[in-house]
C-alpha positions as CSV (number, residue, x, y, z in Angstrom):
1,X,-57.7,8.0,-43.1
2,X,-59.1,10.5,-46.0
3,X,-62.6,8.7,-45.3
4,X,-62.8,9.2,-42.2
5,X,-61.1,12.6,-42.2
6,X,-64.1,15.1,-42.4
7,X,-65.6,13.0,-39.2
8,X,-62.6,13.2,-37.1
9,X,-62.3,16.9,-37.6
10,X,-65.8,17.5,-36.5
11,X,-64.7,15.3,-33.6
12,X,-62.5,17.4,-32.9
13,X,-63.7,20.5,-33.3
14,X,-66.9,19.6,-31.1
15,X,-64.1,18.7,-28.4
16,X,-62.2,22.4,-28.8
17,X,-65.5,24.1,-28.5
18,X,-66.3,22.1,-25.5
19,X,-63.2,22.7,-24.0
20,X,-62.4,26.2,-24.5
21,X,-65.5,27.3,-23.5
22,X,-65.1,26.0,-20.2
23,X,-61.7,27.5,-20.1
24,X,-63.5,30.8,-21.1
25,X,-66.0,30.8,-19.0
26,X,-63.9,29.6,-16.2
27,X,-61.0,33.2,-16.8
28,X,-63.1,35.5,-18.2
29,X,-66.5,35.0,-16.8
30,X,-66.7,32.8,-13.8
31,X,-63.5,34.5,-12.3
32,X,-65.6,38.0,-12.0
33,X,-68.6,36.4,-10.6
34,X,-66.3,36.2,-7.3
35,X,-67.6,39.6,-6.0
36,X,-70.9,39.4,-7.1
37,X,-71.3,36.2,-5.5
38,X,-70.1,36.5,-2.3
39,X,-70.2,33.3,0.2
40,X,-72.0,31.7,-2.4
41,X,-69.0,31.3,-4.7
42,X,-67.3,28.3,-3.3
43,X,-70.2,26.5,-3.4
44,X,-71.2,27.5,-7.0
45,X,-67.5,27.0,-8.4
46,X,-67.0,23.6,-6.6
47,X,-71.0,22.6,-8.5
48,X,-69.5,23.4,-11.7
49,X,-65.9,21.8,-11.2
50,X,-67.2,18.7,-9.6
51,X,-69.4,18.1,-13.5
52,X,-66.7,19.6,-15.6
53,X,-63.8,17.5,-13.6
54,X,-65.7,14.7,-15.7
55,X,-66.4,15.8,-18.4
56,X,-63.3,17.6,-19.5
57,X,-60.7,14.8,-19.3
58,X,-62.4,12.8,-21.6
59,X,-63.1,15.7,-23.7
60,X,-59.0,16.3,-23.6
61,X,-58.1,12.8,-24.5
62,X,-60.6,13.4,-27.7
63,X,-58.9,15.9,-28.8
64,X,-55.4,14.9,-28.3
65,X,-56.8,11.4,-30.0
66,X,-58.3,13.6,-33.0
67,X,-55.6,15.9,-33.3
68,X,-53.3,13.1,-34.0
69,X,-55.4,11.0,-36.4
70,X,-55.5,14.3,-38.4
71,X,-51.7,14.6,-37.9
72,X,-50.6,12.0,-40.1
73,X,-51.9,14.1,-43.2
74,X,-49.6,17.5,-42.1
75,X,-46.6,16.1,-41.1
76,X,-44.7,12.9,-41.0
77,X,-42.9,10.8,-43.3
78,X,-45.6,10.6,-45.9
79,X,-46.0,14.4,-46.0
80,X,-42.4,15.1,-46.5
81,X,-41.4,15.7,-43.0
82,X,-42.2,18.1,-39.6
83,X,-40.9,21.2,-40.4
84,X,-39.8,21.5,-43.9
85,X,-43.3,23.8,-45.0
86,X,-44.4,26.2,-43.2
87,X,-48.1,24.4,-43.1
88,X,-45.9,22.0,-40.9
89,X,-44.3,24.4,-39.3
90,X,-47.3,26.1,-37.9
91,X,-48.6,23.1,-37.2
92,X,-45.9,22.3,-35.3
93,X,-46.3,25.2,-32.6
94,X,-49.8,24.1,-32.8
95,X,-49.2,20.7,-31.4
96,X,-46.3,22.0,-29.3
97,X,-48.8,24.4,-27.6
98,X,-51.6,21.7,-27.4
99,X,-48.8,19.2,-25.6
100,X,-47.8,22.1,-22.8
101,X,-51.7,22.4,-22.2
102,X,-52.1,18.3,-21.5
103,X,-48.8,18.1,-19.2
104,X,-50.2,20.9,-17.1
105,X,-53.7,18.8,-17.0
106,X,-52.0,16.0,-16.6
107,X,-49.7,16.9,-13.4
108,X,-53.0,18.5,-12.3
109,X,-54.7,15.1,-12.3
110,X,-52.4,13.0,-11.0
111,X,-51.7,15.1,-8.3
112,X,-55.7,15.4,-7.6
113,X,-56.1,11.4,-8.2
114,X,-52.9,10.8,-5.5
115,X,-54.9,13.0,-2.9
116,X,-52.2,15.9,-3.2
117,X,-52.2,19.5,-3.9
118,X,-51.1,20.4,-7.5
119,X,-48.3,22.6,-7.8
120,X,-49.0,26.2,-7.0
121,X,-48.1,27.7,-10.5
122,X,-50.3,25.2,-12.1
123,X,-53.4,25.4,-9.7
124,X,-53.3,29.5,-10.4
125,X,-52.4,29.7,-13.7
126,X,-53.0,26.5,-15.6
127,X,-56.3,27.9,-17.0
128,X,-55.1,31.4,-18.3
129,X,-51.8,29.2,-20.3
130,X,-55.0,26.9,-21.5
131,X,-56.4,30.0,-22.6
132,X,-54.2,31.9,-24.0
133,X,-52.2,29.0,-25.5
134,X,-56.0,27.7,-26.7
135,X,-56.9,31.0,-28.4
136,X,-53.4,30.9,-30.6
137,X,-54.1,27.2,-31.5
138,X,-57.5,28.3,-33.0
139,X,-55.8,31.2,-34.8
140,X,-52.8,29.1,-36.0
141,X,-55.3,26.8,-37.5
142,X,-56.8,29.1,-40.0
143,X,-53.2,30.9,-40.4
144,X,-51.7,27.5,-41.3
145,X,-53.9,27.6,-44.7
146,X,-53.3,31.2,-45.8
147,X,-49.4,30.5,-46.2
């Protein structure tokens, strides 16, 4: 795994950026274009969801694939446990945060893929928790190394 390591990470990095950008855009930016837009906005935001409904999946698995490829060097049996550092244990919350984020894209999907309506809490607010939980994950990853 230490080979590969440095290409993984990239991986996954490339796969955050992609992903929380769209998040970004989608709650900070795209959600104040409603006003400006008008009539227009439906058709805009259903343009943009239509390319990022494909895109982002895949970009999700990546990073759920990366994330645990590089989680074998943090914590586990060869690194002494899951919570016994607190490198692991930051870590921990990180993948914690990052598993709250797929099951709400999951139960999105499924619902979508069965030709039903998500859940109401998740269709209004899954992409503020992706956010928010999103923006701690990138913080907890630099705080993890200055413990």
């Amino acid at each position: 795994m230490q080979a590969i390591y440095p290409y993984v990470q990239l991986l996954h990095v490339i796969c955050a950026i992609i992903f929380l950008g769209y998040i970004f855009f989608d709650v900070i930016i795209f959600s104040r274009l409603k006003g400006i837009l008008g009539d227009e906005f439906d058709r805009v935001k259903s343009a943009i969801s239509k390319k990022a409904i494909k895109i982002m999946p895949l970009c999700l698995l990546l990073l759920f694939l990366t994330g645990g490829m590089m989680m074998s060097t943090w914590v586990g049996s060869k690194a002494g446990g899951y919570f016994q550092t607190p490198i692991q244990q930051i870590f921990m919350i990180k993948v914690i945060l990052a598993f709250v984020i797929g099951a709400g894209v999951v139960i999105n999907l499924t619902h979508r893929a069965l030709g039903k309506q998500p859940p109401k809490f998740l269709r209004e607010n899954l992409h503020n928790i992706a956010f928010v939980f999103g923006f701690v994950i990138v913080i907890l990853a630099k705080v993890m190394f200055m413990v």
